[in-house]
Backbone as numpy.savetxt, mean C-alpha at the origin, in Angstrom:
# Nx Ny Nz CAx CAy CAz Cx Cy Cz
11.65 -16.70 -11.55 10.81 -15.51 -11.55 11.69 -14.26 -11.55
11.21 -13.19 -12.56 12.45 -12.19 -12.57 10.76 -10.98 -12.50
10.50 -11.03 -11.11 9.59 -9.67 -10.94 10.54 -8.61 -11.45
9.89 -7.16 -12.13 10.23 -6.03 -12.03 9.02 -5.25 -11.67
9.60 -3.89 -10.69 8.78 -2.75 -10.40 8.90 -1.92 -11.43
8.18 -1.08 -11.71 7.74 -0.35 -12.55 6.13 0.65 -12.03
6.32 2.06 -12.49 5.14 2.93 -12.58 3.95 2.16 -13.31
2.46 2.26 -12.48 1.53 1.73 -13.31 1.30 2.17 -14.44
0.82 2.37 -15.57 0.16 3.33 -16.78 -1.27 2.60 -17.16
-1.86 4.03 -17.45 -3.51 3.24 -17.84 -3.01 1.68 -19.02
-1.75 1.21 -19.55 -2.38 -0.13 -19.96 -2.36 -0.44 -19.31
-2.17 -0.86 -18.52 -2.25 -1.81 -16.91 -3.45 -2.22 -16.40
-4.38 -0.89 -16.20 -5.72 -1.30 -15.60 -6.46 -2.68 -15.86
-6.68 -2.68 -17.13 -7.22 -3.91 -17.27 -6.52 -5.21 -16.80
-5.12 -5.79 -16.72 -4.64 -6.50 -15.84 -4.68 -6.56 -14.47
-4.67 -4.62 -14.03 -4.77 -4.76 -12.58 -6.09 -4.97 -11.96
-7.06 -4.78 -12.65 -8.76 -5.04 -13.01 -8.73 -6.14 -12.11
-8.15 -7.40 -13.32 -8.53 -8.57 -13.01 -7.71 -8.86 -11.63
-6.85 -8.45 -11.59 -6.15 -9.70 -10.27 -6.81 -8.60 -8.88
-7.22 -7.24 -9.13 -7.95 -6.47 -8.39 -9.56 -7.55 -7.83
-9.98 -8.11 -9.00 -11.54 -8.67 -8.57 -10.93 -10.31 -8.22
-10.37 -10.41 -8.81 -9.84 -11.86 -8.17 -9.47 -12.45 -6.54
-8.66 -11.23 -6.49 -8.44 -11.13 -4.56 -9.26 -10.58 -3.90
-10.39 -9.37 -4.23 -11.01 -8.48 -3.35 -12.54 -8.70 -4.62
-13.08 -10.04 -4.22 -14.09 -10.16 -4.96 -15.36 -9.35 -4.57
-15.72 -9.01 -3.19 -16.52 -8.33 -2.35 -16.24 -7.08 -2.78
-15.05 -6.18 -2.48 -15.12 -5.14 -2.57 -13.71 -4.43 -3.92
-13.86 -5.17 -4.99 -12.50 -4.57 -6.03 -13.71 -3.53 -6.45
-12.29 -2.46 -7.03 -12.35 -1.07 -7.86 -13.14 -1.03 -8.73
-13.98 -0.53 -9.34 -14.22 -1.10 -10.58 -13.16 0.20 -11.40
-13.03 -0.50 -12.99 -11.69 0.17 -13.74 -12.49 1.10 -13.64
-12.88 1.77 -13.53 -13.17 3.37 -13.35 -12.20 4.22 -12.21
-12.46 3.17 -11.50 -11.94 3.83 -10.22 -9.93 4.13 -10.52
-9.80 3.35 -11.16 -7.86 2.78 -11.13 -7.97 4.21 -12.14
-8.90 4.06 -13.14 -8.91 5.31 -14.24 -8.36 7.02 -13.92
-9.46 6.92 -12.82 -9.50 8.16 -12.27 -8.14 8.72 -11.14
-7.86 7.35 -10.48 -6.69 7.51 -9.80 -5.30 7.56 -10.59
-5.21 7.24 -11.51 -4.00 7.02 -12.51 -4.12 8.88 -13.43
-4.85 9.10 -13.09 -5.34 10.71 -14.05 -4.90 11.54 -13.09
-4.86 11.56 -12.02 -4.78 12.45 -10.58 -2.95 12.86 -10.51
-2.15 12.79 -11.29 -0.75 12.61 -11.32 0.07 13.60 -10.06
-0.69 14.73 -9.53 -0.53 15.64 -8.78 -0.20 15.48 -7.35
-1.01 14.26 -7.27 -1.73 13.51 -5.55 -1.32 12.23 -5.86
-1.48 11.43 -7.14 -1.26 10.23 -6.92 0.26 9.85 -6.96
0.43 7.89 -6.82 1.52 7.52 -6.94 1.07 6.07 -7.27
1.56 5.25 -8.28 1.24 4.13 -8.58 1.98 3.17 -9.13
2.47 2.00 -8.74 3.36 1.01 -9.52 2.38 -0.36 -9.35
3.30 -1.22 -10.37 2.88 -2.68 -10.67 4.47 -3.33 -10.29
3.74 -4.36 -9.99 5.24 -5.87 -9.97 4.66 -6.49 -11.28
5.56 -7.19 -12.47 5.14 -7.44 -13.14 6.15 -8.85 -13.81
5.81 -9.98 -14.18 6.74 -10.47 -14.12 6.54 -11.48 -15.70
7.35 -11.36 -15.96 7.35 -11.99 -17.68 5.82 -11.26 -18.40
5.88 -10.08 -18.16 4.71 -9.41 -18.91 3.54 -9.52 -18.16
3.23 -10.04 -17.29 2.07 -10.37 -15.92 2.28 -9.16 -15.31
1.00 -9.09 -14.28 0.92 -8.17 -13.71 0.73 -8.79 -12.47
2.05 -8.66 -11.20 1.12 -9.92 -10.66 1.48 -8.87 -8.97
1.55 -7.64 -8.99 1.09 -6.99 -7.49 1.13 -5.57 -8.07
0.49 -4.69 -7.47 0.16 -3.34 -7.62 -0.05 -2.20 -6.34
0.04 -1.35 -6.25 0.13 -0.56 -5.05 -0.19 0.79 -5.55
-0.76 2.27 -4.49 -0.76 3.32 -5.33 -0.97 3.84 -3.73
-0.44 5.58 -4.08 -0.64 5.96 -2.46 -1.38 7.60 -2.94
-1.61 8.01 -2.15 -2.34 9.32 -2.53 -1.97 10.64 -1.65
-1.04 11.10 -2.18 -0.83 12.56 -0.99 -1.26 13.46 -0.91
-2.19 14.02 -0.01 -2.52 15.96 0.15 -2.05 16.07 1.83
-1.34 16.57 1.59 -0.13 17.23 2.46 -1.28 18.08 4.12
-1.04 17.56 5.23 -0.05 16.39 5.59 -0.18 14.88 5.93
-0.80 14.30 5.11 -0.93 13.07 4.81 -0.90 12.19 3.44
-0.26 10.96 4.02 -0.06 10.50 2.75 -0.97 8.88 3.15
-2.27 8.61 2.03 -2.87 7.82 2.19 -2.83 6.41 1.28
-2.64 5.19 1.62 -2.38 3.91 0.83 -3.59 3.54 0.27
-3.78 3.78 -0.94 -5.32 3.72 -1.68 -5.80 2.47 -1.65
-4.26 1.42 -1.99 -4.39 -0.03 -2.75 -3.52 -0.79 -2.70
-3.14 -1.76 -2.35 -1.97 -3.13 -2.35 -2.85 -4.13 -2.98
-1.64 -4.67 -3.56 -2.33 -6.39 -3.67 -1.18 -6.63 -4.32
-0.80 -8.59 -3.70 0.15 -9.48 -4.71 -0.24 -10.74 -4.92
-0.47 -11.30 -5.98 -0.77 -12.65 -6.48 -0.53 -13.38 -5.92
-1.85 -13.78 -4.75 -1.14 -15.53 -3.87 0.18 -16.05 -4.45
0.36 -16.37 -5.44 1.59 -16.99 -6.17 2.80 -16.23 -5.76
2.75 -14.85 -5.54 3.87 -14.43 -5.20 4.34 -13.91 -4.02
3.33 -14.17 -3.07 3.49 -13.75 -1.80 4.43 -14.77 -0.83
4.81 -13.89 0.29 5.88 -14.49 0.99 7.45 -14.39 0.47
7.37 -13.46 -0.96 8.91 -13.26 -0.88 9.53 -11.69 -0.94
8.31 -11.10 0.19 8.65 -9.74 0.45 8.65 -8.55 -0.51
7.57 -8.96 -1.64 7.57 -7.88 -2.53 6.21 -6.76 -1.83
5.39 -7.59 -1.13 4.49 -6.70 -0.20 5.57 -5.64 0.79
6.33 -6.21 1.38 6.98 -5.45 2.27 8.03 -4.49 1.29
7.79 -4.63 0.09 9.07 -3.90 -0.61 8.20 -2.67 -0.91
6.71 -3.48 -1.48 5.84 -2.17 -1.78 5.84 -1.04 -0.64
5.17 -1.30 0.11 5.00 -0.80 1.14 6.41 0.42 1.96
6.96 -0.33 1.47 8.07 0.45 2.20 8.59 1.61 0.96
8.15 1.13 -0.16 7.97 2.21 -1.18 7.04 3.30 -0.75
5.96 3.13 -1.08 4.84 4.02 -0.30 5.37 4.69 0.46
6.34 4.07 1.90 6.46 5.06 2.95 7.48 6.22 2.47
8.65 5.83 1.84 9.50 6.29 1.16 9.29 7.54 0.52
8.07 7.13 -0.58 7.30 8.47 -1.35 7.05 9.37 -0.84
5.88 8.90 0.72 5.04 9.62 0.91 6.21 10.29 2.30
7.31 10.07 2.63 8.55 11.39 3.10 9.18 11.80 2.04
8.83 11.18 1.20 9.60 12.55 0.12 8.99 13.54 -0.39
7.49 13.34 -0.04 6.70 14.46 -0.31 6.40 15.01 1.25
6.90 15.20 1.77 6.82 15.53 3.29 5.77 15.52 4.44
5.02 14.21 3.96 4.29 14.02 4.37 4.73 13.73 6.03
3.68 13.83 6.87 3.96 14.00 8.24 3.28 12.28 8.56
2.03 11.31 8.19 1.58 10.67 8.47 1.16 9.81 7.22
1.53 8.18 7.42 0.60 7.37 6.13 -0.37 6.55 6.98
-1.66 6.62 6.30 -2.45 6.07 6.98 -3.13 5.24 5.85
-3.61 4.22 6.29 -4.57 3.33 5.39 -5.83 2.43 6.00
-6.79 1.84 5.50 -7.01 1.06 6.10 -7.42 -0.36 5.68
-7.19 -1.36 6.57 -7.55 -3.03 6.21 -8.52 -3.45 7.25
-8.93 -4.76 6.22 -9.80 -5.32 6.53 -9.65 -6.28 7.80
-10.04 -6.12 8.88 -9.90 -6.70 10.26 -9.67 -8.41 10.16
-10.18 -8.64 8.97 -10.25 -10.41 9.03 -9.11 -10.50 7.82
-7.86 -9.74 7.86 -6.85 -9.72 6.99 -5.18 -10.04 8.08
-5.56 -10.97 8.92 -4.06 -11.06 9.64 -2.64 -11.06 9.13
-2.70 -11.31 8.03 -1.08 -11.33 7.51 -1.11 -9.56 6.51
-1.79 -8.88 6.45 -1.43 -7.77 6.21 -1.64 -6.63 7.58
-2.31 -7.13 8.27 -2.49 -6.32 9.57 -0.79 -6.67 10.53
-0.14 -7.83 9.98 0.88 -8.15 10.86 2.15 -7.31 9.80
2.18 -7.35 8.46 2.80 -6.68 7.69 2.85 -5.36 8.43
2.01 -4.48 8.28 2.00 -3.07 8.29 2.16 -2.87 10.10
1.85 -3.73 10.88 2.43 -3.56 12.31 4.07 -3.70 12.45
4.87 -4.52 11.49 5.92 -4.88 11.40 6.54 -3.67 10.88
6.13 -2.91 10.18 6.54 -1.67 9.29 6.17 -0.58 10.86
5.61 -0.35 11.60 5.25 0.64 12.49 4.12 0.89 12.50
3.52 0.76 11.54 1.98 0.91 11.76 0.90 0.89 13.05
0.34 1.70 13.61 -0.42 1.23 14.93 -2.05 1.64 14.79
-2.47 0.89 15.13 -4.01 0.79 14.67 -5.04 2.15 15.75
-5.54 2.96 14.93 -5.70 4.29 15.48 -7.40 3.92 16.14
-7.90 3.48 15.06 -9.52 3.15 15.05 -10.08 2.12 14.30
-11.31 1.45 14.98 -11.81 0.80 14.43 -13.31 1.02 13.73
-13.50 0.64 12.48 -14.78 1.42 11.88 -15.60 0.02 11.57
-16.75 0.07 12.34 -17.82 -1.54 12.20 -18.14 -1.31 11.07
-18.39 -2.48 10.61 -18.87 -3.04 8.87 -18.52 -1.34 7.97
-17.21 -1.56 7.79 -17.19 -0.54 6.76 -17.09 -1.42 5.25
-16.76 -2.57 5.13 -16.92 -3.43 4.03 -18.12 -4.43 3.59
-17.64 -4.43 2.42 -19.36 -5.67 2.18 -18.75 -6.48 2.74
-20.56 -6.96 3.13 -20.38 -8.20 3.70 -20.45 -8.37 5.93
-20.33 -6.50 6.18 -20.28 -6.38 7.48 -18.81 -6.39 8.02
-17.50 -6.57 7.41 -16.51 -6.97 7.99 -16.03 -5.84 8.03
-14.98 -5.09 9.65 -14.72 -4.45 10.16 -13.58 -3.59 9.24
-13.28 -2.17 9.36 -11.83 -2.20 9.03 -11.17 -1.43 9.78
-9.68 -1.30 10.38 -8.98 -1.18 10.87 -8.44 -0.12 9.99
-7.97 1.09 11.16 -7.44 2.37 10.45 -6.31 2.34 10.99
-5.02 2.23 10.28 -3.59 2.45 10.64 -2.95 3.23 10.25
-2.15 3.63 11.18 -1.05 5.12 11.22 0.29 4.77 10.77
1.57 5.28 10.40 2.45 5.13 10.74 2.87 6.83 10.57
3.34 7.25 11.88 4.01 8.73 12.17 5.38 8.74 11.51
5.85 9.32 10.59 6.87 9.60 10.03 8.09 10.46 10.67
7.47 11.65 11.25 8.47 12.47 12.02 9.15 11.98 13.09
8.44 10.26 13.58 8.59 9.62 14.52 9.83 8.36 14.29
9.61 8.32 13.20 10.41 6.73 12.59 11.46 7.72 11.64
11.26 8.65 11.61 12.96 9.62 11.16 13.52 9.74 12.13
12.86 9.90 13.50 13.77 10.13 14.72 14.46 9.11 14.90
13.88 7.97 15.20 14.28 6.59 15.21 15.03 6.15 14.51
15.23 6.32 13.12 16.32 6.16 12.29 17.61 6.66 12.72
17.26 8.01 12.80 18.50 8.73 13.07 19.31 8.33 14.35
18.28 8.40 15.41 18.94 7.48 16.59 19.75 6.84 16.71
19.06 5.19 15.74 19.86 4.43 15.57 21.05 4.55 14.63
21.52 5.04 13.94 22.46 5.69 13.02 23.54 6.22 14.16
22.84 7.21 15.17 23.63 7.66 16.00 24.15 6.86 17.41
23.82 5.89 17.38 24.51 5.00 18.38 25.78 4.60 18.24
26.41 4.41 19.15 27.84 3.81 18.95 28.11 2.09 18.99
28.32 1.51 17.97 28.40 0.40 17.82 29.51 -0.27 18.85
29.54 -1.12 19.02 30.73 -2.24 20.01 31.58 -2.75 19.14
């Protein structure tokens, strides 16, 4: 497998369409929605993993200052577990301090444990909980990660004296 990242572009949608309704059959985008977010170039941010011409994970984040919000993840059962979620993601955070954003927030679906443990692993801390905000009644979970907070922390650790 030779994934590459790459910026989404409207050809994409229709690939990201499908593996969009495939994983999130209850609640996927409809291509309108990817349409309109891919048009927004100002606020938005969007890539694909794509691998021998597949489209097989996608991500997009949305900034108006001072926040930077995670619209969308997803990676092809097939390719999960070899940290291209955690690569996305840590893209996102990346972006959204380079646009100086102060806070990324997103939210998941409460009955989603391996992305609720992802984004806790990244810093993420769960601010609020919102009852049946998804079809179907299932909860979702609003997560933070403070940026001005995890630059401190960086730097910190940078500034320690090693043994």
């Amino acid at each position: 497998m030779s994934v590459e990242l790459r910026p989404m572009t409207s050809a994409d949608i229709s690939e990201v369409h499908q593996l969009e309704t495939r994983l999130f059959p209850e609640d996927a985008w409809p291509v309108a929605a990817f349409e309109s977010e891919l048009a927004q170039h100002e606020t938005r941010n969007y890539w694909v993993y794509e691998d021998q011409g597949k489209v097989v994970g996608y991500a997009g984040l949305c900034t108006v200052l001072p926040i930077s919000d995670v619209q969308t993840i997803a990676i092809d059962p097939a390719y999960q577990g070899q940290g291209l979620g955690r690569k996305l993601m840590n893209l996102l955070i990346d972006t959204a301090r380079e646009s100086k954003a102060l806070d990324v927030m997103l939210e998941v679906r409460f009955d989603n444990p391996t992305a609720i443990a992802l984004y806790e692993s990244l810093g993420f801390t769960t601010i609020h909980r919102r009852a049946r905000y998804y079809k179907g009644g299932v909860d979702a979970l609003i997560m933070r990660l403070q940026l001005d907070a995890l630059q401190e922390e960086r730097t910190q650790e940078k500034e320690e004296p090693t043994a």
